[in-house]
N, C-alpha and C positions, 0 to 999 in steps of 0.2 A: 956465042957465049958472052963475048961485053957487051951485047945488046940487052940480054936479059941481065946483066949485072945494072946496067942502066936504068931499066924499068925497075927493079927494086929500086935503087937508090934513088929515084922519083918517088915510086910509094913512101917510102921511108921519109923524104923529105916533106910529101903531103902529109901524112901523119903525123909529123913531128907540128908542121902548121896548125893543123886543124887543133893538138892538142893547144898548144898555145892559145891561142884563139877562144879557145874552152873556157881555158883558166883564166884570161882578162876579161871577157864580158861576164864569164857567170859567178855572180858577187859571193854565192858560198863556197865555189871552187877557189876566186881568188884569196878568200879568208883562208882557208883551207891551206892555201899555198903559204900565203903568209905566216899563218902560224908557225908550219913546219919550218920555214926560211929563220924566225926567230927562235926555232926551238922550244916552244912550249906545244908540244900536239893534242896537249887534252883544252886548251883554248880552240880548238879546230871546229868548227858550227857542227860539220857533219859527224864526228866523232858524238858530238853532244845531242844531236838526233837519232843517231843510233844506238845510243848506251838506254834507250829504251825498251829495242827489238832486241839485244844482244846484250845481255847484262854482265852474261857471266866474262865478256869481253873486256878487259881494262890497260889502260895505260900503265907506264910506269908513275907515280905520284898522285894515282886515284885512289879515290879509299876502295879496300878487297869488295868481289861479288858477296851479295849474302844472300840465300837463295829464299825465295819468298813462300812462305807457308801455305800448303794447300789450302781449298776451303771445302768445307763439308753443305754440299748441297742439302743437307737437314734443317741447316741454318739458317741460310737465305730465307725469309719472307716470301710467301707464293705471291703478293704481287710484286715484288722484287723480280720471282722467277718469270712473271711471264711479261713485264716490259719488256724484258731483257729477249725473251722469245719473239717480240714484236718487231716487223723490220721498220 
């Protein structure tokens, strides 16, 4: 039983490392870090990378989601449509 209490607390201790480790080399994890540390998290890189993929996501102090207007494929120019079909 403290042998295995052991080997977690090793994992646990590697984990905690490697997180660490994460956060100082990798320069938008440590902004990231930093923002939160001063308290503004919508200054946070990766928040601002993903408020693209995830709109309807917001922080406190962002302005609200507003949901973006379908478009009517009638619309679109046929060569609009078939760039766009082009890989």
């Amino acid at each position: 039983m403290e042998q295995g209490a052991a080997k977690i607390a090793k994992l646990l201790l590697v984990a905690i490392l490697l997180g660490v480790s994460v956060t100082a080399f990798n320069p938008s994890y440590r902004q990231a870090f930093l923002a939160l540390a001063r308290g503004t998290p919508q200054e946070n890189p990766i928040w601002k990378s993903n408020a693209d993929y995830y709109p309807d996501i917001v922080l406190p102090g962002m302005p609200p989601w507003k949901p973006v207007l379908p478009v009517d494929d009638r619309n679109i120019p046929a060569a609009a449509r078939e760039a766009a079909a082009q890989p």
